[in-house]
C-alpha positions as CSV (number, residue, x, y, z in Angstrom):
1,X,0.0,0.0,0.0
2,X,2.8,2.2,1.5
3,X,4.6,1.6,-2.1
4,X,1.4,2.1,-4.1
5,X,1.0,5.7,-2.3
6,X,4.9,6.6,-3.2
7,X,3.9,6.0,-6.5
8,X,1.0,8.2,-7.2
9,X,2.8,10.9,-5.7
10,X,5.8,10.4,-7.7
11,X,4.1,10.2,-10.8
12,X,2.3,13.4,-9.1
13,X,5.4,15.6,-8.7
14,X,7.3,14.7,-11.9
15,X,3.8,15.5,-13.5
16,X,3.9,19.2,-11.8
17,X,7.2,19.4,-12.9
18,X,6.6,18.7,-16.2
19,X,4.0,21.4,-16.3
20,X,6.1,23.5,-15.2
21,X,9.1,23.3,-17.2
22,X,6.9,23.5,-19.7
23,X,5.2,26.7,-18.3
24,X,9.1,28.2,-17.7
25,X,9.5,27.3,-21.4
26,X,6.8,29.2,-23.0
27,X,7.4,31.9,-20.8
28,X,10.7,32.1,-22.1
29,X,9.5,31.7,-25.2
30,X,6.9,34.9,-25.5
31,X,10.1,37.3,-23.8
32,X,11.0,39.5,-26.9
33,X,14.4,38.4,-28.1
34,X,17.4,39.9,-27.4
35,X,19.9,41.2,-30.5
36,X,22.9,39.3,-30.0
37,X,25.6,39.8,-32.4
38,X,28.6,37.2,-33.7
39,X,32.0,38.0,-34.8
40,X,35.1,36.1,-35.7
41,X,38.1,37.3,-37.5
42,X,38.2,41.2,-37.6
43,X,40.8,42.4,-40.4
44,X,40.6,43.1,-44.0
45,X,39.8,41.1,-46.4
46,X,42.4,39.0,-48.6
47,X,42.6,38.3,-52.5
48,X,42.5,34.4,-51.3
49,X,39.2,34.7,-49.1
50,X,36.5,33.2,-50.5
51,X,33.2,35.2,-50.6
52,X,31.3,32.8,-48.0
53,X,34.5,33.6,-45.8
54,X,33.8,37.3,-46.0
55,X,30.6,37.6,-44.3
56,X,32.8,36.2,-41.5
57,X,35.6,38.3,-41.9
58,X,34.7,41.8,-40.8
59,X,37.2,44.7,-42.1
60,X,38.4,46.9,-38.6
61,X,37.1,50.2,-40.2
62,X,33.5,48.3,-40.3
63,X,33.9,47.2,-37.3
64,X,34.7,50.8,-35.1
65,X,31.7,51.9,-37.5
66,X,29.2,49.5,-36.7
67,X,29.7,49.9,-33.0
68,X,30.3,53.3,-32.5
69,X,26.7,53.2,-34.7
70,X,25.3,51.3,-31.7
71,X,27.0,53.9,-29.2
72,X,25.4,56.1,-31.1
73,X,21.8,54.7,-31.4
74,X,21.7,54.4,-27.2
75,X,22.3,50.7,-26.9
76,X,23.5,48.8,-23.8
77,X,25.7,45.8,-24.1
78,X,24.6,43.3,-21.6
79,X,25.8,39.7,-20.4
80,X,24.8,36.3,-20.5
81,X,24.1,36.3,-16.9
82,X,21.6,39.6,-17.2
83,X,20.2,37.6,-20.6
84,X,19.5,34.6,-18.4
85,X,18.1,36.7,-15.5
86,X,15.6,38.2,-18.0
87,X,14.5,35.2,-20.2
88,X,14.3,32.7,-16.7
89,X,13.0,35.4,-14.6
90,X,11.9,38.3,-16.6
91,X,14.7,40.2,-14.5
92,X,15.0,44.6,-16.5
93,X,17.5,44.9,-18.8
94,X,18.7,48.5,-20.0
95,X,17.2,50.4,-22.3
96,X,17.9,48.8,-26.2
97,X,20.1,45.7,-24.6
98,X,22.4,43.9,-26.9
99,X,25.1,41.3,-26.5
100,X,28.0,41.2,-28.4
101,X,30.0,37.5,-28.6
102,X,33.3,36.8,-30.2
103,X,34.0,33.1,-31.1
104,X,37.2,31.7,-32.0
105,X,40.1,33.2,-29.9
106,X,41.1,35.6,-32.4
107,X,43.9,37.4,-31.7
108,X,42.1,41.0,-33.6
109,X,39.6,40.5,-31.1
110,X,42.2,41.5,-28.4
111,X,43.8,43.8,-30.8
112,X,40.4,45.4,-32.8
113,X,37.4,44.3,-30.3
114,X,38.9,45.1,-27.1
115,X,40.0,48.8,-27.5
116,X,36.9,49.4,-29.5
117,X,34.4,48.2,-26.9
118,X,36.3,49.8,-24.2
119,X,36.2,53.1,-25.8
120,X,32.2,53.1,-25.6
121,X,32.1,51.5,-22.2
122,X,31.0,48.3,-23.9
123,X,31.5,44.5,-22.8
124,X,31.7,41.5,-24.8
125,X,31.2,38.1,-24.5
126,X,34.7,35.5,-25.7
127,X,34.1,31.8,-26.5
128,X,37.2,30.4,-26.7
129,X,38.5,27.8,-28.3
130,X,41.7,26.1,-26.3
131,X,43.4,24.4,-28.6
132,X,44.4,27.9,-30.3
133,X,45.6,29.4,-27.2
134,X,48.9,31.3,-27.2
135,X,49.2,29.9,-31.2
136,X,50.5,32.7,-33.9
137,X,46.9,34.8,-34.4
138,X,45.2,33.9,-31.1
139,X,45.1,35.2,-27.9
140,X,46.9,33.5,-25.0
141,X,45.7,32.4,-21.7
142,X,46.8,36.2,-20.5
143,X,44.8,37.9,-22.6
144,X,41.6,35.6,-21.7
145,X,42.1,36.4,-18.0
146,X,42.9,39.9,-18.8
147,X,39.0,40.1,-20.8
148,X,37.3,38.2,-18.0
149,X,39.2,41.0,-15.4
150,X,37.8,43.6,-17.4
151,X,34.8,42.2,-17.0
152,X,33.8,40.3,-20.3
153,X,32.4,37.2,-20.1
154,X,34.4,34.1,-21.1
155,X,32.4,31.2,-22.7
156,X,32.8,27.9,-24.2
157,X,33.6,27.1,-27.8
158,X,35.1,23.2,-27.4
159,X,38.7,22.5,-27.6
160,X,39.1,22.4,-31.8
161,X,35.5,23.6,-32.8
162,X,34.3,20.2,-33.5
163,X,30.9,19.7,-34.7
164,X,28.6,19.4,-31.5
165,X,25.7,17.1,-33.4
166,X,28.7,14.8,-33.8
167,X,29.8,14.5,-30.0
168,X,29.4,11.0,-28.2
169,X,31.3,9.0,-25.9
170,X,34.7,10.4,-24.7
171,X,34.2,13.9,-27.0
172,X,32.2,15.1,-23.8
173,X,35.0,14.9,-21.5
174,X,38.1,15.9,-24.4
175,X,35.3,19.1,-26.0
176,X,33.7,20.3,-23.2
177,X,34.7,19.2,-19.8
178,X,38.6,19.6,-20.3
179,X,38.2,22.9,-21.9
180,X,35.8,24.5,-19.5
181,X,38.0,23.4,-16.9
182,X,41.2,25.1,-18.8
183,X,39.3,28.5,-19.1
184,X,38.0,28.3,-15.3
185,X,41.1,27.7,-14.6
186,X,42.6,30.6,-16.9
187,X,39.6,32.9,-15.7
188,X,39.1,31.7,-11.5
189,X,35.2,31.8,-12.7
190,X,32.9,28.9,-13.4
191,X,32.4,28.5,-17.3
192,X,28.4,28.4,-17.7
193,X,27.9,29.7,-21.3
194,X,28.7,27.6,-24.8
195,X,28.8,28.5,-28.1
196,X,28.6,25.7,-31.1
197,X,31.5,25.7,-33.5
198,X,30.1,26.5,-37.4
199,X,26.3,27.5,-35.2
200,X,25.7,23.7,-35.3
201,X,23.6,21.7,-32.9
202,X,20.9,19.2,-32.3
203,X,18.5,18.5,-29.5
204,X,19.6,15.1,-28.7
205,X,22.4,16.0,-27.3
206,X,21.5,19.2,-25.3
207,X,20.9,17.3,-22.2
208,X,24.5,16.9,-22.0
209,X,24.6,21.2,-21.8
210,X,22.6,21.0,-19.3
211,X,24.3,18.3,-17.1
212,X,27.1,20.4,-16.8
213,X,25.9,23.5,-15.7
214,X,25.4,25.1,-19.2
215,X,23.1,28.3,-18.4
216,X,22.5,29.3,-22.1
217,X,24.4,27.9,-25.2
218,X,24.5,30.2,-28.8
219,X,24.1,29.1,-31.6
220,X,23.4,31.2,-35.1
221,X,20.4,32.3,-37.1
222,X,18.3,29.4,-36.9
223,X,14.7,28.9,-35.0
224,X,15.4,28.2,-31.4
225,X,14.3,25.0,-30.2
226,X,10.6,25.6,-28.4
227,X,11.5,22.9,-26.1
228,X,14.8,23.9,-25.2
229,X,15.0,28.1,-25.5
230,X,18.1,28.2,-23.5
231,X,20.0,26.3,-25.1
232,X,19.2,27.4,-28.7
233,X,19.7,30.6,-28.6
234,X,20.3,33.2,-31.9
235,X,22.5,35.4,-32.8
236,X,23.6,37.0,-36.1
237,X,26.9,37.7,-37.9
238,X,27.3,40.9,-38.4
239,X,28.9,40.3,-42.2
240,X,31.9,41.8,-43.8
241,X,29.5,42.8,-46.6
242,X,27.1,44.9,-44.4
243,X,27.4,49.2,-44.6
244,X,26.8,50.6,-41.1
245,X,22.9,50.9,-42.4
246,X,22.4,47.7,-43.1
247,X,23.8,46.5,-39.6
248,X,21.7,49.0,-37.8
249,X,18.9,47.6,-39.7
250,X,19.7,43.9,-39.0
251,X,20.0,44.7,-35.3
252,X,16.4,46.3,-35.2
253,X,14.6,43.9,-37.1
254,X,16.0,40.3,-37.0
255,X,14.6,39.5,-33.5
């Protein structure tokens, strides 16, 4: 009888829980969506760059352009941590909030990104990758600690930007867990935000996000997943090809 009764109510609380995630999920779900932004290399562009490269190669002059444009406009860089508080808890954001993430470990980021955000009072948000660390053209493990200091926020971006939807096994542990714990090592903070290498993911393995703490992982222009907002959401590059216009325009209207 006694193990009858535990059932029921079992089967009772992982029910409420179930409405509520679900609840939490279209909550998050009807919050208007943040403009996030994605950049990778910033420099000019090269006779050998292929044109798909270039709306991933951003030329420095753009670059100040685009986010002095933002100064300009009255926007507010925000983190991952205030983007969480407000889609999880409907916690206020500045007026016209925008985050601004950097993937890769580009060394221009340190040498374009940094100076240029700082100039405007702005913050960014670095997903490293740790393989490139200290390499010719990356940033090294200084420079990461120096950004998180400064108050940027340093995510994960796997070790050698494997593809995510490909991960089983032992690429858990040698993609996410040993980098994360490189960075929180570099950084003296907990790594809790992930970017996918190439924008690519798939829901059956987002549970493993979540087992390890992962508050909100990025991913690029697609439709987020309605079951799992978190951990799908979008940004957008801001190409190489764009004129400061057409950014501005991007920003306003693609979320």
């Amino acid at each position: 009888m006694l193990k009858q009764l535990f059932s029921v109510l079992s089967l009772g609380l992982i029910s409420t829980i179930s409405v509520q995630a679900q609840s939490n999920t279209a909550a998050i779900m009807a919050r208007k969506q943040v403009p996030v932004i994605c950049y990778h290399q910033i420099r000019d562009w090269k006779p050998t760059d292929s044109k798909t490269s270039k709306d991933y190669i951003i030329p420095p002059a753009a670059f100040r352009d685009h986010i002095k444009m933002l100064a300009d406009s009255g926007y507010h860089t925000i983190s991952p941590d205030q983007l969480y508080n407000y889609l999880t808890k409907g916690a206020p954001l500045p007026s016209k909030p925008i985050l601004l993430t950097f993937d890769d470990t580009d060394g221009d980021q340190w040498d374009v990104a940094r100076p240029t955000l700082k100039k405007y009072g702005f913050k960014g948000t670095f997903f490293i990758m740790t393989v490139s660390l200290g390499k010719k053209h990356y940033m090294s493990s200084a420079q990461v600690k120096q950004l998180s200091d400064e108050g940027n926020t340093i995510g994960g971006h796997t070790w050698n930007h494997s593809n995510f939807k490909k991960f089983a096994g032992k690429d858990w542990q040698i993609q996410l867990d040993k980098p994360d714990a490189k960075l929180q090592e570099i950084t003296g903070k907990q790594i809790t935000y992930f970017a996918y290498p190439f924008g690519l993911w798939n829901a059956q393995n987002l549970p493993e996000l979540h087992k390890r703490g992962i508050k909100l992982a990025f991913q690029l222009a697609d439709k987020r997943d309605p079951q799992d907002p978190l951990m799908t959401v979008r940004r957008i590059l801001d190409s190489g090809y764009w004129t400061t216009k057409t950014f501005s325009n991007n920003v306003r209207h693609s979320f």
